[in-house]
VEXDREN-2710 file (C-alpha; in Angstrom, 1 decimal):
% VEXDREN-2710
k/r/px/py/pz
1/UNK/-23.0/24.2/-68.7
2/UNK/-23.0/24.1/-65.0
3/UNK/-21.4/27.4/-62.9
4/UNK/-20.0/26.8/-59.7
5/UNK/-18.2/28.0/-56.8
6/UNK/-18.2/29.6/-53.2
7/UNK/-21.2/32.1/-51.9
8/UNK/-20.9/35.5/-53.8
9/UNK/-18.3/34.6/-56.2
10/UNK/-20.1/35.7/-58.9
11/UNK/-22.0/32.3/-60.3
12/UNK/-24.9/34.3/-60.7
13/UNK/-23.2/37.5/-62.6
14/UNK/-21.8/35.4/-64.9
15/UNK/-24.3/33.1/-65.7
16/UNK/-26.9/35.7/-66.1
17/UNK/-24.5/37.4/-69.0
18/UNK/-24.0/33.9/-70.8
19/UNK/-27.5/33.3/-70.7
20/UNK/-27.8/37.0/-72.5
21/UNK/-25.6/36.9/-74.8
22/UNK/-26.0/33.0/-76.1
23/UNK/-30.2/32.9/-76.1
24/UNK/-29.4/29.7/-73.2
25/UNK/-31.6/29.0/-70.6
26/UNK/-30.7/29.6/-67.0
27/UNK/-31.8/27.5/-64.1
28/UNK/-31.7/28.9/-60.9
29/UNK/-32.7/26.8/-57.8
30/UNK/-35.4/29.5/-56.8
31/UNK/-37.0/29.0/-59.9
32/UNK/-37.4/25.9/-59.0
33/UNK/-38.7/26.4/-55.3
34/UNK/-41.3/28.7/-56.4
35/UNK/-42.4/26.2/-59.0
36/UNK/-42.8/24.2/-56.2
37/UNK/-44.8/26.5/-54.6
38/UNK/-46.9/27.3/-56.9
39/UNK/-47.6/23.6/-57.8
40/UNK/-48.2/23.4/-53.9
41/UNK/-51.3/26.0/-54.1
42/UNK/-52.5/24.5/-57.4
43/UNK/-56.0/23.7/-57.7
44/UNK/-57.4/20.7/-59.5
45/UNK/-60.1/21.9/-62.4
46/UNK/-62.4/20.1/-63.7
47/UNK/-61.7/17.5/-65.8
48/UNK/-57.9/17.9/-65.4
49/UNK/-56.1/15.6/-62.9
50/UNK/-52.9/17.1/-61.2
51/UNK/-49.5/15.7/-61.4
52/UNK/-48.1/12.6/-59.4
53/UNK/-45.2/15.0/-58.6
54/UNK/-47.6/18.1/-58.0
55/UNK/-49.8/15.4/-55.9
56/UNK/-46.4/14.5/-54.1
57/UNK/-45.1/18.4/-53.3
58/UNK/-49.0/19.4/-52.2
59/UNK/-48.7/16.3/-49.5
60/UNK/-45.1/17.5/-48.6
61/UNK/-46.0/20.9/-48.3
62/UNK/-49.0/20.7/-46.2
63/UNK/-46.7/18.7/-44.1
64/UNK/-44.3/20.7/-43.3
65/UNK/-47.1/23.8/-42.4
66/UNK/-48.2/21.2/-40.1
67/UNK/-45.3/21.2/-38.5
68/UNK/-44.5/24.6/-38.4
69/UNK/-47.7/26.1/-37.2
70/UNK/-47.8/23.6/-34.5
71/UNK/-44.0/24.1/-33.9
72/UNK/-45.3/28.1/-33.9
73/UNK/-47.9/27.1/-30.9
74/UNK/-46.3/25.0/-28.8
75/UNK/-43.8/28.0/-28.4
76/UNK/-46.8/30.2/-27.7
77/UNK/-47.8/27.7/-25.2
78/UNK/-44.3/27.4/-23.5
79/UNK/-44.1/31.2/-23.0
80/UNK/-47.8/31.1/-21.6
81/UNK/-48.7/33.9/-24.3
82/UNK/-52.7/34.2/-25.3
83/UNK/-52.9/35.3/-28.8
84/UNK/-55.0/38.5/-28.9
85/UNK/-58.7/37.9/-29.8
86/UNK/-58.5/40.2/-32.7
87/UNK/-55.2/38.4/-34.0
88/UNK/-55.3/37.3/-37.7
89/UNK/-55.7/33.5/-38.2
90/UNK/-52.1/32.5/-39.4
91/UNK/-51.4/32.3/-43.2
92/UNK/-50.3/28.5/-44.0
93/UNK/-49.0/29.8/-47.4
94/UNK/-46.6/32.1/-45.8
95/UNK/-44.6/30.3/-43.5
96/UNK/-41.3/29.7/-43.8
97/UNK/-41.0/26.2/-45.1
98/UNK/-38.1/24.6/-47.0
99/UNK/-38.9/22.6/-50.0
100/UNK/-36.9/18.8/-49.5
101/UNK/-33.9/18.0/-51.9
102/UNK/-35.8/15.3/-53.2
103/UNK/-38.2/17.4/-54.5
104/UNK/-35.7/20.1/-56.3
105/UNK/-34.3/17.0/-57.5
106/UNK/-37.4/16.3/-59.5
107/UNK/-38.2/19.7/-60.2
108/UNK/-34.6/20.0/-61.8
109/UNK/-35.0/17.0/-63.8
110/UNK/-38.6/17.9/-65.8
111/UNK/-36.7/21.4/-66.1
112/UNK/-33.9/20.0/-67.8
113/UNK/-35.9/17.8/-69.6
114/UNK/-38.1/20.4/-70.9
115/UNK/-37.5/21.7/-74.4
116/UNK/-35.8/24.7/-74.5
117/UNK/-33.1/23.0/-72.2
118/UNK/-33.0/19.9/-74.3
119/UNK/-33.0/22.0/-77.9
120/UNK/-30.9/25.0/-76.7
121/UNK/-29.0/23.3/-73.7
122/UNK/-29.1/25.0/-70.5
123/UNK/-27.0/27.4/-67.7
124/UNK/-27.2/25.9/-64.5
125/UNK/-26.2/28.5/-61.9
126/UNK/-25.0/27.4/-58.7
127/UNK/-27.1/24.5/-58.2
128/UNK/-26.2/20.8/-57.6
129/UNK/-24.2/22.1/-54.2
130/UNK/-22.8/18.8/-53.7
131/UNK/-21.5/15.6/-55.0
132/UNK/-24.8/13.9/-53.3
133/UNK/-26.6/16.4/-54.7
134/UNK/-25.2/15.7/-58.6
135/UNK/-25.5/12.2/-57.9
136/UNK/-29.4/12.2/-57.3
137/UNK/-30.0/14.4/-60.3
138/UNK/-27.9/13.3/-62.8
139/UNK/-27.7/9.2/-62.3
140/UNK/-30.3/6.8/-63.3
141/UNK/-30.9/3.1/-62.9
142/UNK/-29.0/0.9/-65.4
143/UNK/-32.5/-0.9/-66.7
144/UNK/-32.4/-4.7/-66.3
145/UNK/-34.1/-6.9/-68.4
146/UNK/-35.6/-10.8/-67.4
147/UNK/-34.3/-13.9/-69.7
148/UNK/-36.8/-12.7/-72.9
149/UNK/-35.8/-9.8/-72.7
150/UNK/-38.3/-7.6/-71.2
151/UNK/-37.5/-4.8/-69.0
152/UNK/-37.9/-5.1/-65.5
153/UNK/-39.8/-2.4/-63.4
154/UNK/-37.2/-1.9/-60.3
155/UNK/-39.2/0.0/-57.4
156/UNK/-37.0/2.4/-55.8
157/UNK/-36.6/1.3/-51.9
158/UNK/-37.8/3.7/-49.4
159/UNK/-34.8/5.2/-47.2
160/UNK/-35.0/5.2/-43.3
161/UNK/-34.1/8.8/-41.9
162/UNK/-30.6/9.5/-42.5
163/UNK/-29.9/6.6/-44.7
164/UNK/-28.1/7.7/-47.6
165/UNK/-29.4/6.3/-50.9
166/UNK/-27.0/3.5/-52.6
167/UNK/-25.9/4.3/-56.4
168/UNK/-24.6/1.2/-57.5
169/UNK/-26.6/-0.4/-60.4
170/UNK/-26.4/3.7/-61.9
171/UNK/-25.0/5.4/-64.6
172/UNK/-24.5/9.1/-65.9
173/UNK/-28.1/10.5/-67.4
174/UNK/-26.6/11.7/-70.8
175/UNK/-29.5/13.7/-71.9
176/UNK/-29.6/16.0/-69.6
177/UNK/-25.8/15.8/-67.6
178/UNK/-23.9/19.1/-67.9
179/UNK/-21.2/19.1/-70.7
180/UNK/-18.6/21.5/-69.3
181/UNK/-18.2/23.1/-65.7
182/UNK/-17.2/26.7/-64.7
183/UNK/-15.6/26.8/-61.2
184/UNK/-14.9/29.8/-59.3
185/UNK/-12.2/30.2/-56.9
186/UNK/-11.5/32.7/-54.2
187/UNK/-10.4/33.2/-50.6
188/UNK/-12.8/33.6/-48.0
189/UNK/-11.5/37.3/-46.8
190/UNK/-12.3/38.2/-50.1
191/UNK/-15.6/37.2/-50.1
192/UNK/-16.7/38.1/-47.1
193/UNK/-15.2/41.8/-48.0
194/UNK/-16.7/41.7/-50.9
195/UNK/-20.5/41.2/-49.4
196/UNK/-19.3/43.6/-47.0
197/UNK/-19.2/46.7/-49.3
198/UNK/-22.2/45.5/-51.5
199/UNK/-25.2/48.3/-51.3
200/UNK/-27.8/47.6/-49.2
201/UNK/-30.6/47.4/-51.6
202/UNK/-28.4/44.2/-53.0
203/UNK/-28.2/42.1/-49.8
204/UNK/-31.8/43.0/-48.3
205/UNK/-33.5/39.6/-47.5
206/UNK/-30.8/37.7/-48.8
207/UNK/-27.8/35.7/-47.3
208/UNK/-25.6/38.4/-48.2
209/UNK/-24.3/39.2/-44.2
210/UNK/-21.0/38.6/-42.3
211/UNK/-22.4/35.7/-40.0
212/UNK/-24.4/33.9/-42.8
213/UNK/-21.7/34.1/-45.3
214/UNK/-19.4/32.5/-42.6
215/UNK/-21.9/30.0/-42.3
216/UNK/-22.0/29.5/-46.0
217/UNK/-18.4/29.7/-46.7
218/UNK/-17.6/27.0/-44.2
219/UNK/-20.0/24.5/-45.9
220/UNK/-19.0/25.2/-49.0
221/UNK/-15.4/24.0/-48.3
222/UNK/-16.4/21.2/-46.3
223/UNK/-18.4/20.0/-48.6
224/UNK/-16.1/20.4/-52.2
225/UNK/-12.4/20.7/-50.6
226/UNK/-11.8/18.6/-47.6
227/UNK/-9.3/15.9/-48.4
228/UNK/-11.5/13.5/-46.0
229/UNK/-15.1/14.3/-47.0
230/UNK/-16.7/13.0/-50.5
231/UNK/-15.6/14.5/-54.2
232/UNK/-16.4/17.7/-54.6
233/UNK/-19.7/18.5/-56.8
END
């Protein structure tokens, strides 16, 4: 089952009491980014090789703190600030990155692929966001086979930035595609009142405020009901 609808429409409410009530898994796409994390700060012991997908998010993830702490000092720089001599060194493991799609793709695919999803089916909660999105989770290549009748090892071609990836060739991934969808509808004034009179111990660190839920609300419709932009997730 997959649950979906605008920011705080109550995906996650719901979800959470299916998920109680029926013994079902729910997926969550922050489980999934702290798996990542966590497979980020993972250690290999002896005599037990890490992952090619944990291999793959460590690489990514030291990456991006690259990036960030250099992004972090070539600001210092700009402004001409010093950092104070007794200044902590920085703390790669928490700055604020943002784990790539294509890596919640793959996270979401072992998750759904584990057993307790694949023997008691699963409760996705608010996560694919868009038809891209469902697309590169739930479509796999159509395997081709040579003249005996061998299958054919198709390497996946490496995208330039911004090029989106082409589906043809693809079909639905039965064994772990969604059987029946939950959508929740309601208008934006609602919403946004709605996160408006939510206690403050519900919306601290969250996305739960007027200008983010604008933010939110306006990609949300873009993305699954403008008549000119792609089908809705």
């Amino acid at each position: 089952m997959f649950i979906t609808g605008p920011p705080a429409s109550g995906k996650t409410y719901y979800a959470q009491n299916i998920e109680k009530y029926y013994n079902i898994p729910r997926v969550h796409v922050k489980e999934l980014t702290d798996d990542a994390f966590q497979q980020a700060n993972a250690e290999e012991e002896e005599g037990v090789e890490l992952s090619d997908l944990t291999q793959e998010i460590k690489a990514k993830v030291e990456e991006l703190r690259d990036a960030e702490l250099a992004r972090i000092e070539e600001e210092r720089e700009a402004a001409g600030e010093e950092p104070p001599e007794d200044e902590a060194e920085i703390d790669r493991t928490k700055l604020p990155i943002r784990i790539p799609d294509d890596i919640i793709y793959k996270l979401l695919q072992n998750r759904l692929n584990e057993n307790d999803c694949r023997n008691r089916g699963y409760i996705l909660d608010g996560f694919p966001r868009s038809y891209k999105d469902a697309q590169n989770i739930f479509l796999k290549r159509i395997p081709q086979f040579d003249e005996e009748g061998n299958q054919i090892d198709v390497e996946e071609e490496e995208l330039e930035e911004g090029e989106e990836k082409n589906f043809d060739g693809y079909a639905i991934d039965e064994t772990i595609a969604p059987l029946s969808c939950i959508v929740f509808k309601q208008k934006d004034e609602f919403l946004t009142n709605r996160v408006k009179n939510l206690p403050e111990n519900q919306i601290d660190g969250t996305h739960y405020n007027v200008k983010d839920m604008a933010r939110r609300l306006k990609s949300y419709r873009k993305i699954n009901e403008s008549e000119m932009a792609e089908p809705s997730v």
